[in-house]
C-alpha positions in Angstrom: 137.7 -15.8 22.6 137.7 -17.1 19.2 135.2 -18.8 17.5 135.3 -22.0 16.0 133.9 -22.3 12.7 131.2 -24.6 13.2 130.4 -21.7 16.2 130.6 -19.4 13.0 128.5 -21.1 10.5 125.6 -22.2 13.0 125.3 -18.1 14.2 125.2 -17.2 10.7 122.4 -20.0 9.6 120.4 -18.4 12.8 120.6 -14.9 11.7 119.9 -16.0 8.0 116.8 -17.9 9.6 115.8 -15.1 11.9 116.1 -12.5 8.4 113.8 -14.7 6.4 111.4 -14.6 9.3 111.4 -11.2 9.4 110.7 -10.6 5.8 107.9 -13.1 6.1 106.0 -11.0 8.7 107.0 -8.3 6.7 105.4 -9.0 3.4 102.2 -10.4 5.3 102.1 -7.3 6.9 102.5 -5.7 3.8 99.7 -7.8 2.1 97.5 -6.7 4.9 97.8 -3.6 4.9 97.1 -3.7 1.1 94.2 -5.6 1.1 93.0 -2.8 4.1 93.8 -0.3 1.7 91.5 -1.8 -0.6 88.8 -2.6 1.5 88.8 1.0 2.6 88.7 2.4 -1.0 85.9 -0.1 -1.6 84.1 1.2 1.4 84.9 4.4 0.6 83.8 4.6 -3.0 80.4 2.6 -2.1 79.7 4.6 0.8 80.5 8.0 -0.7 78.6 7.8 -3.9 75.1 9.3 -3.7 72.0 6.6 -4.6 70.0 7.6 -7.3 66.6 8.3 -6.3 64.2 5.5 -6.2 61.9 5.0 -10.0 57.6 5.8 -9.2 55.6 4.1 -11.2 52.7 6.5 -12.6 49.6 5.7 -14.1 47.9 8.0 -16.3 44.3 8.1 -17.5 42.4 9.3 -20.2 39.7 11.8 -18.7 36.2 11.4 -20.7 34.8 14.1 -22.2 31.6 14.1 -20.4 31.3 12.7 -16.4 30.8 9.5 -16.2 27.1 8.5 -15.6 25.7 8.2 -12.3 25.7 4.9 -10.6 22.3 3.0 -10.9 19.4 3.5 -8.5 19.1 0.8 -5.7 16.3 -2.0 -7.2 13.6 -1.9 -5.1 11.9 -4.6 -3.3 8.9 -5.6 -5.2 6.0 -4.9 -2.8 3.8 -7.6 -2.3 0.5 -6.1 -4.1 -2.1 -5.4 -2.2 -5.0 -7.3 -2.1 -7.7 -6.8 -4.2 -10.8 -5.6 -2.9 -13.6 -8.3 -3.2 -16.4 -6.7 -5.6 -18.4 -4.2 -3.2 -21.9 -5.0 -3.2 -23.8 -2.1 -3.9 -27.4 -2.0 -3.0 -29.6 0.2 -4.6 -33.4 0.6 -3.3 -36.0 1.3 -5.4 -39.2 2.8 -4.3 -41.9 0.6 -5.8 -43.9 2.7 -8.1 -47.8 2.7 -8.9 -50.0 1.5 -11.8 -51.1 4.5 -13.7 -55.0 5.3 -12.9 -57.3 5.5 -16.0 -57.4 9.5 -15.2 -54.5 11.1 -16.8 -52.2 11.7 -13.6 -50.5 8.8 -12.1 -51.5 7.2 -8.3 -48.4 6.3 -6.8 -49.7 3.0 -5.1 -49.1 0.5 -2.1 -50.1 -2.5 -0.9 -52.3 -1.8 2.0 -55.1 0.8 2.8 -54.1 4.2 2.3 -54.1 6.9 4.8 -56.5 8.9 6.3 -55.3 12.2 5.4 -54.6 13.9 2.5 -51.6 11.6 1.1 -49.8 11.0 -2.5 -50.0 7.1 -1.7 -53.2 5.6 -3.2 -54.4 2.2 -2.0 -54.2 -0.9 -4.0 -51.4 -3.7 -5.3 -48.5 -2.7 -6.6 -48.7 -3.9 -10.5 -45.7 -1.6 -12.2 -43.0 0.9 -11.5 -44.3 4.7 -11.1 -43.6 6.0 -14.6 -43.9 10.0 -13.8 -46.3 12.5 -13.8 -48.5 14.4 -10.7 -49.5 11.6 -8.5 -52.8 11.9 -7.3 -54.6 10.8 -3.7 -56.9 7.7 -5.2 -59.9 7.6 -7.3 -61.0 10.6 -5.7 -58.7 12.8 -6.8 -57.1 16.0 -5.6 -57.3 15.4 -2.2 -54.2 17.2 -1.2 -52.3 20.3 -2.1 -49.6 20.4 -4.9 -47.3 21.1 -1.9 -48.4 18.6 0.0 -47.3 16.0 -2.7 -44.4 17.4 -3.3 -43.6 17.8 0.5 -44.3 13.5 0.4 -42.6 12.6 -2.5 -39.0 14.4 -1.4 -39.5 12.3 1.8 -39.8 9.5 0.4 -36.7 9.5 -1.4 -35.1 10.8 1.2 -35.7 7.9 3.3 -35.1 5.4 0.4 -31.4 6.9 0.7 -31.2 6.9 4.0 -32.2 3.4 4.1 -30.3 2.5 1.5 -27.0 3.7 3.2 -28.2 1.5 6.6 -29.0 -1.7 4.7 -26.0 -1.7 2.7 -23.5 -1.5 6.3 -25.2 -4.1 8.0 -26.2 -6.5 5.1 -23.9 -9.6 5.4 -24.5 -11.8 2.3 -22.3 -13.9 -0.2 -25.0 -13.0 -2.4 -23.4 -11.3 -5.5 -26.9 -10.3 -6.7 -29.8 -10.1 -4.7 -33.3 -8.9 -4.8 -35.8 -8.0 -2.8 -39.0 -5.9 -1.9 -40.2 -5.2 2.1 -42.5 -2.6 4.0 -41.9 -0.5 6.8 -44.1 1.4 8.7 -43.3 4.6 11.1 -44.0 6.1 13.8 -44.4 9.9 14.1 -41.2 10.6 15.4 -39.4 8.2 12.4 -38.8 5.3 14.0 -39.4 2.2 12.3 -42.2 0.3 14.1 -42.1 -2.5 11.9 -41.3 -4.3 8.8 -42.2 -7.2 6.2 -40.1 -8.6 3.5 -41.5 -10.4 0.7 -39.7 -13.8 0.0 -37.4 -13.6 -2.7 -36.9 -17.4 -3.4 -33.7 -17.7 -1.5 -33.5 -18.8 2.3 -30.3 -17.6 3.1 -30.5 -14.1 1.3 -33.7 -13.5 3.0 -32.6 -14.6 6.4 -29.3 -11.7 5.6 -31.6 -9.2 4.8 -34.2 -9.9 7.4 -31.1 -9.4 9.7 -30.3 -6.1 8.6 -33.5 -4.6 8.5 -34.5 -5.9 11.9 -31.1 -4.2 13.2 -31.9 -1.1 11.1 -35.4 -0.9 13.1 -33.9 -1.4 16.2 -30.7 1.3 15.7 -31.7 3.7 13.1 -34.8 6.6 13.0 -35.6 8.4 9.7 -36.7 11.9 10.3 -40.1 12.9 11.7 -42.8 12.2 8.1 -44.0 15.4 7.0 -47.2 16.8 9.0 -50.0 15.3 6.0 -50.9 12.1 6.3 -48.3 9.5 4.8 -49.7 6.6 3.8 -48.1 3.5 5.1 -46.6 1.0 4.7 -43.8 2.5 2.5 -42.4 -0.3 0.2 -39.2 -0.4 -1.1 -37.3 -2.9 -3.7 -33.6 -3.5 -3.0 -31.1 -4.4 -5.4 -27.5 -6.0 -4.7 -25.4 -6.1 -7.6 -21.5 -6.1 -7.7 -19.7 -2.7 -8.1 -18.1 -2.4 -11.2 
């Protein structure tokens, strides 16, 4: 069957049209598969090249010749000083002394009579300190052994140190100086039968010391008095001063 042309010229515009389709898809397809090609070369060459290792940062010193010093000791807490001892009043007890006799040893005397025995106390008032020398037994004179004196005078001051310890515990007085002169008498066994105090001119340092000698007398014995005769009363001065 033959074909007209317009049968002729429309086929051929639909296989021109259907050929310029094809090389449409064909250079998109083209460009694609470029464009992969690149993209995989791009990939590739990223990918396949080794990173360089990451840069450190270092810091270097300058080491000191000598070590370093030691870091400073803690400060300490200042301590809250302690508090300072009020001035200790120290007592110190003085055996009244005798008035030198016109003979050329001493009489160590008290107020009072003096013993019947052979003693180194000699009656009569009590004028000056005992300045030294032998005592004697009164006006009459050696009426006792060398030992015998000797044997009185260490207990004397034995018990004026022993007294002296007692008074100062018990003494309670504001008194930063005090002075004072009392008597005490003994019995055989040391006790302290009883006691006077001379007034000193103050009420209230009297009263103290009356205090502590009446609880001295009632808590404390001296030893036994040597076997001679002691005279009695035994006085005694007391001193109070601050310690330095």
């Amino acid at each position: 069957m033959m074909s007209t042309p317009a049968e002729k010229a429309a086929l051929e515009a639909a296989a021109e049209a259907a050929a310029r389709r094809r090389s449409r898809w064909i250079k998109l397809a083209v460009a694609l598969g470029f464009v992969g090609v690149g993209v995989a070369v791009w990939w590739g060459v990223t990918h396949m090249k080794a990173e360089p290792p990451k840069r450190q940062v270092a810091k270097i010193s300058i080491l000191p010749d000598t070590p370093p010093p030691p870091p400073p000791p803690p400060k300490d807490e200042k301590k809250p000083e302690p508090p300072k001892d009020e001035p200790k009043q120290v007592m110190r007890e003085e055996q009244i002394k005798q008035v030198e006799a016109p003979k050329p040893a001493e009489s160590i005397k008290m107020e009072g009579a003096a013993g019947d025995g052979p003693s180194a106390f000699a009656a009569g008032s009590v004028s000056k300190d005992y300045a030294g020398g032998t005592p004697n037994t009164g006006p009459g004179g050696p009426a006792g052994t060398a030992a015998d004196r000797a044997q009185e005078r260490f207990y004397a001051n034995n018990a004026r140190q022993l007294l002296q310890s007692e008074i100062e515990k018990r003494l309670k007085s504001d008194a930063e100086q005090l002075t004072a002169t009392f008597a005490i008498w003994l019995d055989k066994d040391g006790g302290i039968q009883r006691f006077e105090l001379s007034p000193s001119g103050n009420d209230a340092n009297d009263v103290a010391l009356r205090a502590a000698l009446e609880e001295t007398r009632r808590q404390f014995k001296l030893p036994p008095p040597p076997a001679v005769a002691l005279s009695q009363p035994m006085r005694f001065r007391l001193s109070v001063r601050p310690q330095a």
